[in-house]
N, C-alpha and C positions, 0 to 999 in steps of 0.2 A: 504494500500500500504506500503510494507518494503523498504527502501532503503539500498542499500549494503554498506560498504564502506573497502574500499577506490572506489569512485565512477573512470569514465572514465577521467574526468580531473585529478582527486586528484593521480593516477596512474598516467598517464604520467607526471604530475610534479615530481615524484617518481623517476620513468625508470631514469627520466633527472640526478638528483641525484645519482641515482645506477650507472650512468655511469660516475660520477665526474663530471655532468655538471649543469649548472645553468641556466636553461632558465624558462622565463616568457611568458604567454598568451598577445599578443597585439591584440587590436581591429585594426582589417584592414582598418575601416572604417575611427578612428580618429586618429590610429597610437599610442593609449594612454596604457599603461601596464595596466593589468586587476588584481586587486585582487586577490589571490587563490580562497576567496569565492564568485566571480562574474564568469558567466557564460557567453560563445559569442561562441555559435554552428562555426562560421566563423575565432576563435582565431587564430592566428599566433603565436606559441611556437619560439622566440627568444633570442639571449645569453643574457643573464643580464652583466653588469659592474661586477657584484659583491662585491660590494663597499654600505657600509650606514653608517644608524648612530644608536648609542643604543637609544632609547628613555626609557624603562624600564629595569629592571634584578630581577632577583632573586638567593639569593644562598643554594642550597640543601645543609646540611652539614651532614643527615641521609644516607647512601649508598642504596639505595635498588634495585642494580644489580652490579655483582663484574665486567663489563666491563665498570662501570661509579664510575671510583675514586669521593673522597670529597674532599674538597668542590666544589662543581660542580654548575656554572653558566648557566641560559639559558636568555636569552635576547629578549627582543621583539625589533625586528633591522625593522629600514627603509628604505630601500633600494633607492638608488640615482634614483632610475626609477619610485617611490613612494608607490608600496606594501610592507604591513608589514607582517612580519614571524616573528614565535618563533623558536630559536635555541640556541646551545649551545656556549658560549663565552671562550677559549683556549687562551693558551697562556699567560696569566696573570691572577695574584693571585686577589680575588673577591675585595680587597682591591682596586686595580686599575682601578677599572669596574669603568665608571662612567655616566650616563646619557649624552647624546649628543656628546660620546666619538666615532669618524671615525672608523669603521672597515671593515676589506675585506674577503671574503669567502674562507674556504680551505675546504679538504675532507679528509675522514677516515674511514676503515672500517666497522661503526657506521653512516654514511652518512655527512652530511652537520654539518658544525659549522663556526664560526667568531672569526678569532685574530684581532689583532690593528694593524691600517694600521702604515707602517712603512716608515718615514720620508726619501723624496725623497736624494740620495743623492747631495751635494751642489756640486756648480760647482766651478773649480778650480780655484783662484783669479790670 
């Protein structure tokens, strides 16, 4: 037996992306966000927060495609909903990256990546 990929889930978590959106598989059953690699024939595709935290990173400083400048971060983010994804971390320099550092999802050409959530403004005294 061959399996294709990107299988039928791994697409529509895609589509969600190609369309600048972010949504996650929820079990209807216990209402709990499902892993990309867990499966529920019965999933509910709804919006994520978009919001996590870095748990890992790495930084490419070798270029090997001229629409991914160096030094180029990806991050393994956990999402406030509790699935993790690998993506790309923007917006600050790999120096700032830092394990457990809050970040929030934007979009690009290139699809999904994480900047640093930015500090709510204060309220006027």
């Amino acid at each position: 037996m061959t399996a294709s990929y990107p299988g039928a889930h791994d697409r529509t978590f895609l589509d969600f992306i190609a369309a600048r959106e972010l949504r996650l598989p929820f079990d209807p059953a216990t209402g709990q966000a499902l892993g990309l690699h867990r499966r529920c024939a019965a999933a509910e595709w709804r919006p994520a927060a978009g919001t996590g935290t870095v748990l890992a990173f790495t930084v490419t400083r070798r270029q090997y495609d001229p629409g991914f400048p160096v030094p180029l971060v990806h991050g393994l983010i956990a999402l406030d909903e509790g699935p993790t994804l690998i993506a790309r971390i923007l917006e600050v320099t790999p120096a700032e990256v830092s394990a457990g550092m809050a970040v929030r999802a934007g979009f690009d050409s290139h699809g999904l990546w994480f900047g640093p959530c930015q500090e709510p403004p204060h309220a006027a005294a």
